[in-house]
Structure formats: structure tokens, C-alpha cells
N, CA, C and O atoms as CSV, one atom per row, in Angstrom:
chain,resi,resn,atom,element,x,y,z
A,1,UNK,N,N,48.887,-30.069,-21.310
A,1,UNK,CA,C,48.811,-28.629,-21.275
A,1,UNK,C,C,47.459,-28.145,-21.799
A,1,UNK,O,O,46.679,-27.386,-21.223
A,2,UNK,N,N,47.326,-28.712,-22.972
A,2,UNK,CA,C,45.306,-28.570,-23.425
A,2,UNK,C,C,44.370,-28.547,-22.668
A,2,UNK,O,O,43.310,-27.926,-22.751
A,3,UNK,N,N,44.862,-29.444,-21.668
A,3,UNK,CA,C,43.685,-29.929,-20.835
A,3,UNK,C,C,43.567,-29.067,-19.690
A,3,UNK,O,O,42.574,-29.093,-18.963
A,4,UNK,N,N,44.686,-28.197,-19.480
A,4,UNK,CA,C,44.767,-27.154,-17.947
A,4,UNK,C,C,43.865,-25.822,-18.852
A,4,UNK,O,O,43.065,-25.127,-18.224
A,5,UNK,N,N,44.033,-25.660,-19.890
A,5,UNK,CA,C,43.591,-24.565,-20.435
A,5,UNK,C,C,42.054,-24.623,-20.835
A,5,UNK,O,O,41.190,-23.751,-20.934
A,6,UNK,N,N,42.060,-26.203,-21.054
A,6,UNK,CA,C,40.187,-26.278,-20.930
A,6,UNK,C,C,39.379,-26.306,-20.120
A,6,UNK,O,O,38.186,-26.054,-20.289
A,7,UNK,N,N,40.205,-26.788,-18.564
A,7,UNK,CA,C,39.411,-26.108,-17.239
A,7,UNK,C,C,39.282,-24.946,-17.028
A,7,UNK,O,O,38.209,-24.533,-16.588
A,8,UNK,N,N,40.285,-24.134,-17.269
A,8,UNK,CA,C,40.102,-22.765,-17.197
A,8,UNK,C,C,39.522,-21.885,-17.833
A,8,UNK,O,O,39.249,-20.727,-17.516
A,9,UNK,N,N,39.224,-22.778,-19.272
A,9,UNK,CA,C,37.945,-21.934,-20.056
A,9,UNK,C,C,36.669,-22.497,-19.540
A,9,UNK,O,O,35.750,-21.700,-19.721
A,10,UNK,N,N,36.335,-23.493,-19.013
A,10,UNK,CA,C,34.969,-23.887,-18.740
A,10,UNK,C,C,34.784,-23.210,-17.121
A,10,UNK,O,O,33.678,-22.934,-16.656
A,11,UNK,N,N,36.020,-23.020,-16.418
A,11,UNK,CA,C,35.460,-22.440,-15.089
A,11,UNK,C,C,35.076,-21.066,-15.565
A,11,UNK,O,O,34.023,-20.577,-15.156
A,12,UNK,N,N,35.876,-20.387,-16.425
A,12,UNK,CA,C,35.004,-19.138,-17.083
A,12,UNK,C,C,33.770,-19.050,-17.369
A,12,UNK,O,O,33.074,-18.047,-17.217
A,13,UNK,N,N,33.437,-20.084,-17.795
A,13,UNK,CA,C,31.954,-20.218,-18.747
A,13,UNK,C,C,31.179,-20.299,-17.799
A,13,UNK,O,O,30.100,-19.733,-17.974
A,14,UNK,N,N,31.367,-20.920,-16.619
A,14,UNK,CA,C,30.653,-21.113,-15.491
A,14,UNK,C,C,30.274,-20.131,-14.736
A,14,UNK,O,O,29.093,-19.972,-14.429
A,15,UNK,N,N,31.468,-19.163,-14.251
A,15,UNK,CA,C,31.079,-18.554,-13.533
A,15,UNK,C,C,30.348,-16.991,-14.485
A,15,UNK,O,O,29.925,-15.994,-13.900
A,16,UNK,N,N,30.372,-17.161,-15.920
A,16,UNK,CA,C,29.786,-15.868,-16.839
A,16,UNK,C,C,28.351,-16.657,-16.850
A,16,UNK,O,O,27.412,-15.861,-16.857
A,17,UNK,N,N,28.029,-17.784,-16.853
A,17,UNK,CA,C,26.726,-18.496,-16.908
A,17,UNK,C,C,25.971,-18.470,-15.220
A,17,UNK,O,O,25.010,-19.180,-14.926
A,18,UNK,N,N,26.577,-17.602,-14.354
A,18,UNK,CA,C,26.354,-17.726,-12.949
A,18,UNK,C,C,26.023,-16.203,-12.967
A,18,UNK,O,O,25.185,-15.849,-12.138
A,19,UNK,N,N,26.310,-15.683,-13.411
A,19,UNK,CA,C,26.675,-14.092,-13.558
A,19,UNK,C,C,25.226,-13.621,-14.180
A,19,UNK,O,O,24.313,-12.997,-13.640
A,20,UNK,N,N,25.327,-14.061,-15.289
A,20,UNK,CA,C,24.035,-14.027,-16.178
A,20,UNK,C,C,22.498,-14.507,-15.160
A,20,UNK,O,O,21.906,-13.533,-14.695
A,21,UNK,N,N,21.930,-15.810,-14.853
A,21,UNK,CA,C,21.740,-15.842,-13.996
A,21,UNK,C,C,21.202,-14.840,-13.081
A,21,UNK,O,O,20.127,-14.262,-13.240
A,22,UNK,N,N,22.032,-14.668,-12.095
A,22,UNK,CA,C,22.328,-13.717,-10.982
A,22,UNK,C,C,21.241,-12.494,-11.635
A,22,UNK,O,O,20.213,-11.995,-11.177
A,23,UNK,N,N,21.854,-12.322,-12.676
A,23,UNK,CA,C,21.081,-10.735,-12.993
A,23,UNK,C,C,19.810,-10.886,-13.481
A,23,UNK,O,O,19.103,-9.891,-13.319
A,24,UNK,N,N,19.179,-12.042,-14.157
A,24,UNK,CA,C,18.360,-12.120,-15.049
A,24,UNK,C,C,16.864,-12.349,-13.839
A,24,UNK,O,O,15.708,-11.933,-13.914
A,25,UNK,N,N,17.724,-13.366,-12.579
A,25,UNK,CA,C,16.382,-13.009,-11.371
A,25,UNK,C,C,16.552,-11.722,-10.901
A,25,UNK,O,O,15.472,-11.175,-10.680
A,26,UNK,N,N,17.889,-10.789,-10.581
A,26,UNK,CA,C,17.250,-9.392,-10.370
A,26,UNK,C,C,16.738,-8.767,-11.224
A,26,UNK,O,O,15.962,-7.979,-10.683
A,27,UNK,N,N,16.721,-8.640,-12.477
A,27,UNK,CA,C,15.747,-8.505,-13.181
A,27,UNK,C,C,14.102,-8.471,-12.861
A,27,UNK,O,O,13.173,-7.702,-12.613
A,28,UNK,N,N,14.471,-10.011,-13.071
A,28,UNK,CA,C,12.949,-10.652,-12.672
A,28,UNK,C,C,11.664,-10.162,-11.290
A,28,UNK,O,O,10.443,-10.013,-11.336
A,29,UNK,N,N,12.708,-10.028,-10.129
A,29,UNK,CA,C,12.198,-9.714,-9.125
A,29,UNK,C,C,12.161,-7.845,-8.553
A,29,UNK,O,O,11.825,-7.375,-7.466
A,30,UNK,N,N,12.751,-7.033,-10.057
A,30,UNK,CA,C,12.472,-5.570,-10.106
A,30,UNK,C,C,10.964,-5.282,-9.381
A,30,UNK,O,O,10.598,-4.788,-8.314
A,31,UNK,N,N,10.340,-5.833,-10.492
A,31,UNK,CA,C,8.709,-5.548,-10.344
A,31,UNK,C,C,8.306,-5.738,-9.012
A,31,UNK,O,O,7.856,-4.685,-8.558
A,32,UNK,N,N,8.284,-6.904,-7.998
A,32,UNK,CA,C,8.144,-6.951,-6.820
A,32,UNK,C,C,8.220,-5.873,-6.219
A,32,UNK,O,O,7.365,-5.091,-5.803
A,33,UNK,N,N,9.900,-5.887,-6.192
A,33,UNK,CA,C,11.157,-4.974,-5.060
A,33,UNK,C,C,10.098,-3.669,-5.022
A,33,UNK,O,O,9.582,-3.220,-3.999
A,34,UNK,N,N,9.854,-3.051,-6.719
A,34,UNK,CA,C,8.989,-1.907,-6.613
A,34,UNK,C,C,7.766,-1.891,-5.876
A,34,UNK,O,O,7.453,-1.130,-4.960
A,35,UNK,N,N,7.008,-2.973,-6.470
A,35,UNK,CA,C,5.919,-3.285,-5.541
A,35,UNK,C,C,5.861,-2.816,-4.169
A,35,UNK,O,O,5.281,-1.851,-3.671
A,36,UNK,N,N,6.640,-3.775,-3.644
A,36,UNK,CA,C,6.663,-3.113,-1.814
A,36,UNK,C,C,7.332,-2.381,-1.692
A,36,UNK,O,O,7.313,-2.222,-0.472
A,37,UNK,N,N,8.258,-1.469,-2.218
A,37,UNK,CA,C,8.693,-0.258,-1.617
A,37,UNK,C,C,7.605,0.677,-1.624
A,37,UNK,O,O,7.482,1.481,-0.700
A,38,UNK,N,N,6.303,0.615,-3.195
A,38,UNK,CA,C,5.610,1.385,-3.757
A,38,UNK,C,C,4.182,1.675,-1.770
A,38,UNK,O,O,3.541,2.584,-1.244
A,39,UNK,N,N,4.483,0.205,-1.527
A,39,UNK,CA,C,3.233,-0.265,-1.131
A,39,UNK,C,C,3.304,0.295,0.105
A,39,UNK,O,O,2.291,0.683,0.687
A,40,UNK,N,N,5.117,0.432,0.871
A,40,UNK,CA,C,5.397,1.623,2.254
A,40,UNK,C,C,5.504,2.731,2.073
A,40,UNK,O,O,5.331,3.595,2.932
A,41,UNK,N,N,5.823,2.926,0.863
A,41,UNK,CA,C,5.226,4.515,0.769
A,41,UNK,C,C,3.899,4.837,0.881
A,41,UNK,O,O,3.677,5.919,1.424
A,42,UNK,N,N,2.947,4.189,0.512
A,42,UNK,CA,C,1.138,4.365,0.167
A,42,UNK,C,C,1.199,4.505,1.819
A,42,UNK,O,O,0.932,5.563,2.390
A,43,UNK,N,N,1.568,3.347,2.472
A,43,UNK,CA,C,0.738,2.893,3.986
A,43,UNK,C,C,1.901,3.783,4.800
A,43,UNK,O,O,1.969,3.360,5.954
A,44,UNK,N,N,2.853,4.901,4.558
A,44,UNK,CA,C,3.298,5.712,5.313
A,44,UNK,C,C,2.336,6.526,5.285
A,44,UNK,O,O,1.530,6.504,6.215
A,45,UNK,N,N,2.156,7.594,4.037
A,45,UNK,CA,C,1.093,8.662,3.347
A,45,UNK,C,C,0.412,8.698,4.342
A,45,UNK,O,O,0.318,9.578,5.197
A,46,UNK,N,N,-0.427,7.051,4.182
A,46,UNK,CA,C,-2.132,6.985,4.325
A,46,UNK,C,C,-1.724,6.881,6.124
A,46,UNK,O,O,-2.792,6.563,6.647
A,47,UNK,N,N,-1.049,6.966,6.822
A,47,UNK,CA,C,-0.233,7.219,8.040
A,47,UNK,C,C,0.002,8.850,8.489
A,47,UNK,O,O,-0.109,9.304,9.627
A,48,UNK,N,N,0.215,9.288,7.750
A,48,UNK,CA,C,0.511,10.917,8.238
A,48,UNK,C,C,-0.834,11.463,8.187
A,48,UNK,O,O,-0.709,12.523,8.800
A,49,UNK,N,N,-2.259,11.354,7.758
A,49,UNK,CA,C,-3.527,11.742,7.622
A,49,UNK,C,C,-4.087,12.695,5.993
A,49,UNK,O,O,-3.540,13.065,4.954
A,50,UNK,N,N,-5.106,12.742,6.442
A,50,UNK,CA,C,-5.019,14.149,5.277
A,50,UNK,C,C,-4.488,15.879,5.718
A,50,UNK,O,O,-4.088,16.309,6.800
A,51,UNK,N,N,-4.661,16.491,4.570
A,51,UNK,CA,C,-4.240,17.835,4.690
A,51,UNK,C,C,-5.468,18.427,5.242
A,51,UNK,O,O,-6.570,18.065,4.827
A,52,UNK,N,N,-5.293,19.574,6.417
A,52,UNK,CA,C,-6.359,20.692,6.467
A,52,UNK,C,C,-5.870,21.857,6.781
A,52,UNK,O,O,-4.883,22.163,7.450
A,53,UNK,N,N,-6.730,22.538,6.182
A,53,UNK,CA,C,-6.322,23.914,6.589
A,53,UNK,C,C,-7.708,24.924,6.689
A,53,UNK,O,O,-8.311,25.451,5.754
A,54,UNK,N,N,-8.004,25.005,8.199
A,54,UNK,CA,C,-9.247,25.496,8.937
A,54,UNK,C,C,-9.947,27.081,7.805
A,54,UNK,O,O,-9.328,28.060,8.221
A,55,UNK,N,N,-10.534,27.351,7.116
A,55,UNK,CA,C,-11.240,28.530,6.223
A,55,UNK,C,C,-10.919,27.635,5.342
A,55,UNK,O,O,-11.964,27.068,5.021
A,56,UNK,N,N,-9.945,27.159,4.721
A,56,UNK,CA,C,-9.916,26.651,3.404
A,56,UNK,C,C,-9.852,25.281,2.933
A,56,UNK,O,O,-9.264,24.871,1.932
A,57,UNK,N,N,-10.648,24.512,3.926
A,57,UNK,CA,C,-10.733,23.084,2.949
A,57,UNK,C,C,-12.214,23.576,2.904
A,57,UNK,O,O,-12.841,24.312,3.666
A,58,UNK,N,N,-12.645,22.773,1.491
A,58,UNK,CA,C,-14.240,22.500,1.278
A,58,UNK,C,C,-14.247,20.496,1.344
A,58,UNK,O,O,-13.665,19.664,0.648
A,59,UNK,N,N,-15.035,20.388,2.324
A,59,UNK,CA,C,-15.071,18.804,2.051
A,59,UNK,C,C,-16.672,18.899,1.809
A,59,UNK,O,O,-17.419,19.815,2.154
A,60,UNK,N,N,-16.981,17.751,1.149
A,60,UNK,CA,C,-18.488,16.871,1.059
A,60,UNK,C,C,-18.141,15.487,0.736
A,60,UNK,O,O,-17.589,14.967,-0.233
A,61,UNK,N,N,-18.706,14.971,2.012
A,61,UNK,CA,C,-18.707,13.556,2.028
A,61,UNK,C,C,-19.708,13.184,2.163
A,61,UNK,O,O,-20.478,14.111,2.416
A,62,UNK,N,N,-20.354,11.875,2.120
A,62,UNK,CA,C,-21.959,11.172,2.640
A,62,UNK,C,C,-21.527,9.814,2.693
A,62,UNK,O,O,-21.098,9.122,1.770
A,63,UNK,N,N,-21.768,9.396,4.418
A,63,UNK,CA,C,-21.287,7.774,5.150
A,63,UNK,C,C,-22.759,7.287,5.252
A,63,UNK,O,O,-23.707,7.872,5.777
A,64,UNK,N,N,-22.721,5.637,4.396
A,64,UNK,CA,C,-23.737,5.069,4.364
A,64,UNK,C,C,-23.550,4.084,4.927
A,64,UNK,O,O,-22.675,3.398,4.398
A,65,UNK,N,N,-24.273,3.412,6.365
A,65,UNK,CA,C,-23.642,2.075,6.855
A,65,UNK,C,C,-24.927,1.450,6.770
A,65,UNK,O,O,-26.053,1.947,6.740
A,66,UNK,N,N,-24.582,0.398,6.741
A,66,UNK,CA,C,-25.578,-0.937,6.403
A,66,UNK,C,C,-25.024,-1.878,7.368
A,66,UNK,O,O,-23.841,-2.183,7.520
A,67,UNK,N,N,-26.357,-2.415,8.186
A,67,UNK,CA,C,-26.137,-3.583,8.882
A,67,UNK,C,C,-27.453,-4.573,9.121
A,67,UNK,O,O,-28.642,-4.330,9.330
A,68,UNK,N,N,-26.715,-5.758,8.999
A,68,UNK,CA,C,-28.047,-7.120,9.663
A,68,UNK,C,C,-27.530,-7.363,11.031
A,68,UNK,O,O,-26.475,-7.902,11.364
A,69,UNK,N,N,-28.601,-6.795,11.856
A,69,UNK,CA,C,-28.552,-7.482,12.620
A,69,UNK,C,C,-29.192,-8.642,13.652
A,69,UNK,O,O,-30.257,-9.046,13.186
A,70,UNK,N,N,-28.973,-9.054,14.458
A,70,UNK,CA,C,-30.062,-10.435,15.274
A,70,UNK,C,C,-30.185,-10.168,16.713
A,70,UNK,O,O,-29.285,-10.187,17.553
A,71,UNK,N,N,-31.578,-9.888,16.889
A,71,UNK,CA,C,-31.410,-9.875,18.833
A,71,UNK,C,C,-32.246,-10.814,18.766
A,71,UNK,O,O,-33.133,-11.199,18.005
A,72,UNK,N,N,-31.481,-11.287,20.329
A,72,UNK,CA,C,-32.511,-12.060,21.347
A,72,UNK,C,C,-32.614,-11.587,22.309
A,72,UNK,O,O,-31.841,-10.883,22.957
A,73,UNK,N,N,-34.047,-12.100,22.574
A,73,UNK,CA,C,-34.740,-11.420,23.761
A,73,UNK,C,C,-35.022,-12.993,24.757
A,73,UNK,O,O,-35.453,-13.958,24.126
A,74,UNK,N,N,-34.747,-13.161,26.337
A,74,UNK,CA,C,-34.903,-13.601,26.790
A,74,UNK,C,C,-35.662,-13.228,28.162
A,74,UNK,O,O,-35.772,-12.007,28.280
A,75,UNK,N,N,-36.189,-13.930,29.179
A,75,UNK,CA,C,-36.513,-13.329,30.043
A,75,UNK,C,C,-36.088,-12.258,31.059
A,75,UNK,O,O,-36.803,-11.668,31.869
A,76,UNK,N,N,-34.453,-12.106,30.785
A,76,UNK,CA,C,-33.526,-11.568,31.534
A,76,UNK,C,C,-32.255,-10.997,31.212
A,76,UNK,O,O,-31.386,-10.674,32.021
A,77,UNK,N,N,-32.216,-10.904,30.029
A,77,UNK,CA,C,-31.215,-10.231,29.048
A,77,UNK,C,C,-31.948,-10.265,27.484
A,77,UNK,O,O,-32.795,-10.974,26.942
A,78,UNK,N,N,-31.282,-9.313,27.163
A,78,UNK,CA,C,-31.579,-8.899,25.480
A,78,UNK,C,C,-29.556,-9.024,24.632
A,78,UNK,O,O,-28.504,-8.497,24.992
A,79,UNK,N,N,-29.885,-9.951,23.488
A,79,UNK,CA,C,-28.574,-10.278,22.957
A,79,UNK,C,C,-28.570,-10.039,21.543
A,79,UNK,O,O,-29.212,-10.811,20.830
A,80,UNK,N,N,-27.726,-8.753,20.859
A,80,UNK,CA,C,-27.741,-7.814,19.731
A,80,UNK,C,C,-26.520,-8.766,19.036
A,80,UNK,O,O,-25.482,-9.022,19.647
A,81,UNK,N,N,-26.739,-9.140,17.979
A,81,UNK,CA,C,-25.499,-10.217,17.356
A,81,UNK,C,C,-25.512,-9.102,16.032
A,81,UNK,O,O,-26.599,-8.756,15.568
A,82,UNK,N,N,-24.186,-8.554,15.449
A,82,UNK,CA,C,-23.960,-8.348,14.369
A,82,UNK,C,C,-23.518,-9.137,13.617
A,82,UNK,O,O,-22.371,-9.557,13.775
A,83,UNK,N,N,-24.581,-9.701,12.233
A,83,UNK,CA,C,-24.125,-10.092,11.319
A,83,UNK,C,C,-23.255,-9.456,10.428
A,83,UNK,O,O,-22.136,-9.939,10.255
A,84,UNK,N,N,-23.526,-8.665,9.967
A,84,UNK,CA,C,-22.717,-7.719,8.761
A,84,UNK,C,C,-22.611,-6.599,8.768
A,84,UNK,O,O,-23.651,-6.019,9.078
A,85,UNK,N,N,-21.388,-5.691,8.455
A,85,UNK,CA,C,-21.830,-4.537,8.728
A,85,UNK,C,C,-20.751,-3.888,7.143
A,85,UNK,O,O,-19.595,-4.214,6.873
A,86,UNK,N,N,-21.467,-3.136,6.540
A,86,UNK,CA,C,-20.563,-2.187,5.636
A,86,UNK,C,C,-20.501,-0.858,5.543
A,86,UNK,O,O,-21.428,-0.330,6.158
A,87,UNK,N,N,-19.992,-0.326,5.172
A,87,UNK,CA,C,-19.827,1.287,5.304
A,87,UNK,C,C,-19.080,1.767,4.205
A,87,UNK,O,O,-17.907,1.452,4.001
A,88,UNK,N,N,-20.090,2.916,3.132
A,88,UNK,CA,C,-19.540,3.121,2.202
A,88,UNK,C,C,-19.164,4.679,2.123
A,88,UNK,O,O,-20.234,5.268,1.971
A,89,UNK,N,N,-18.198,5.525,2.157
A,89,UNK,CA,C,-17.796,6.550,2.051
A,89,UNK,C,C,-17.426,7.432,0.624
A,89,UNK,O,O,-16.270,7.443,0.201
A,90,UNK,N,N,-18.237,7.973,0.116
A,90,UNK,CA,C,-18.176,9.076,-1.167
A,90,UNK,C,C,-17.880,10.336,-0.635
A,90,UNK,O,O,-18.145,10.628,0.531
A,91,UNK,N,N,-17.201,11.303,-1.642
A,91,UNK,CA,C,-17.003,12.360,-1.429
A,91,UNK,C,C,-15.675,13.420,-1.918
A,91,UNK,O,O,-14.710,12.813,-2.381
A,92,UNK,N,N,-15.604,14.325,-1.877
A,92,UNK,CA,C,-14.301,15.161,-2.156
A,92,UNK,C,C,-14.018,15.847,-1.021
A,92,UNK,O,O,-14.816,16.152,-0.134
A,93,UNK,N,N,-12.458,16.160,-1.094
A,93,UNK,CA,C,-11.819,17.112,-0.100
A,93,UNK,C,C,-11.037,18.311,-1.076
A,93,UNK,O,O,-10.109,17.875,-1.757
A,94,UNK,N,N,-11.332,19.737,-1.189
A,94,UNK,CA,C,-10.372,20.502,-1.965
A,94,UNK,C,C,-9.460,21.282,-0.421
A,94,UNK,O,O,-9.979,21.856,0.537
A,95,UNK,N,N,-8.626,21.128,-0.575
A,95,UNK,CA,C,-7.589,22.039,0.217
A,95,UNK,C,C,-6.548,23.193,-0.390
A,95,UNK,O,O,-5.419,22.733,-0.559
A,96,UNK,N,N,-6.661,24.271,-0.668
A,96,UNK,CA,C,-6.085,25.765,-0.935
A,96,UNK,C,C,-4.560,25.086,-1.118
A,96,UNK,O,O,-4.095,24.060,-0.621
A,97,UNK,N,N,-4.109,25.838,-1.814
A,97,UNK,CA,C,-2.431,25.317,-1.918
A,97,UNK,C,C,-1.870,26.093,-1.345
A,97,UNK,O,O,-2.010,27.274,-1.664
A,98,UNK,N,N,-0.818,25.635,-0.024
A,98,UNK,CA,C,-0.155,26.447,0.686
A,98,UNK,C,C,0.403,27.719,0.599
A,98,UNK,O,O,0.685,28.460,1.541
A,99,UNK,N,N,0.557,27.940,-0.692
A,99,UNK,CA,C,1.307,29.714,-1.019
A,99,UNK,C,C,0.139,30.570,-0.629
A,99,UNK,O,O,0.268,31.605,0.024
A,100,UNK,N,N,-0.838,30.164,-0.994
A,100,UNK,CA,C,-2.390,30.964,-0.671
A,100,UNK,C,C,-2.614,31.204,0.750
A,100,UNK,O,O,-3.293,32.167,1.106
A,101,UNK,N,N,-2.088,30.389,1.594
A,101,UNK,CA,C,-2.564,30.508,3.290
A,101,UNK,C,C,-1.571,31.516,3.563
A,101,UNK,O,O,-0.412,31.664,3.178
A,102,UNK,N,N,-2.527,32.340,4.527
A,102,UNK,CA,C,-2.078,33.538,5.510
A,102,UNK,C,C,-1.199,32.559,6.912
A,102,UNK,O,O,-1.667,31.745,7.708
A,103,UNK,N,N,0.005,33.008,6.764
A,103,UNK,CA,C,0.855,32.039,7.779
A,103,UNK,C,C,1.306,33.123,9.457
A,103,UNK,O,O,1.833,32.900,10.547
A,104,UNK,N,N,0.589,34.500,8.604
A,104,UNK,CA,C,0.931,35.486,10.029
A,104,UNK,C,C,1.961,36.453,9.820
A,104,UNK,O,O,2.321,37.055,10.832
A,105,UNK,N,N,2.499,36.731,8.778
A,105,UNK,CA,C,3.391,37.604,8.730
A,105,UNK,C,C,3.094,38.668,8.079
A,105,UNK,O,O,3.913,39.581,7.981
């Protein structure tokens, strides 16, 4: 009779040591889960564009591109090879906060 009651405490132990476990990698893998949910929200955003609103954005930007490049010249064609190319974009965008825009009424 001891012995039916000590399987049944160790299948307990087992499955509270399975349990534990279980939670301690969801735990673990929170940070991720956030991660990429964080990361389809950014690349939806950066998906819908920016805000404008025609009289009231002020933008200033300044696009600087840099490139090496290589031609050849042969007797019968000319051949433009891009090595590198970068492009660096600075700047601000202010856009009016919607209560402020004239909507027509």
C-alpha cells in the first residue's frame, strides 16, 4: 500500500517539476516574443509612410551620396561599374497637430 502512494507522490512531483519548467522558458523567451512583435509594429509604421499635411509641414533635409566608381572605355562601348555607393540623409520633419488643421467645416 506504501508503495502505490509513493508513485503517486512522485508522479506529482513530476508533473509540478514539468510545470515549473514550462513556465520558467516562457519566461525566458518573454524578451524575444516582445522583440518581434515590437519589430512588426516598427516595419508596419515605417509601412504606412510619414505624416503630411500640405501649408503645415516644415521639413529640412540634406541627401549626401557618395560613390566609387570604374569605367571602361573600349573601342566600342563604354562600361560604368559601381563600386560603392552610400547615401546619408539628415534632417527634421515638424507636422502641425491635427486639431490645428482646417478640415473644411
Amino acid at each position: 500500500m506504501r508503495k502505490c502512494f509513493s508513485k503517486r507522490g512522485q508522479s506529482t512531483l513530476e508533473y509540478a517539476v514539468l510545470i515549473v519548467v514550462i513556465i520558467a522558458a516562457l519566461i525566458a523567451m518573454q524578451v524575444y516574443l516582445k522583440r518581434g512583435i515590437q519589430g512588426r509594429m516598427r516595419e508596419s509604421s515605417d509601412q504606412i509612410g510619414e505624416q503630411f499635411s500640405p501649408g503645415y509641414t516644415v521639413s529640412n533635409r540634406v541627401t549626401n551620396t557618395f560613390s566609387n566608381t570604374l569605367e571602361t572605355t573600349d573601342a566600342y562601348s563604354t562600361t560604368t561599374e559601381i563600386l560603392n555607393q552610400f547615401q546619408n540623409v539628415t534632417g527634421a520633419e515638424n507636422v502641425m497637430a491635427a486639431a490645428n488643421e482646417y478640415w473644411g467645416k
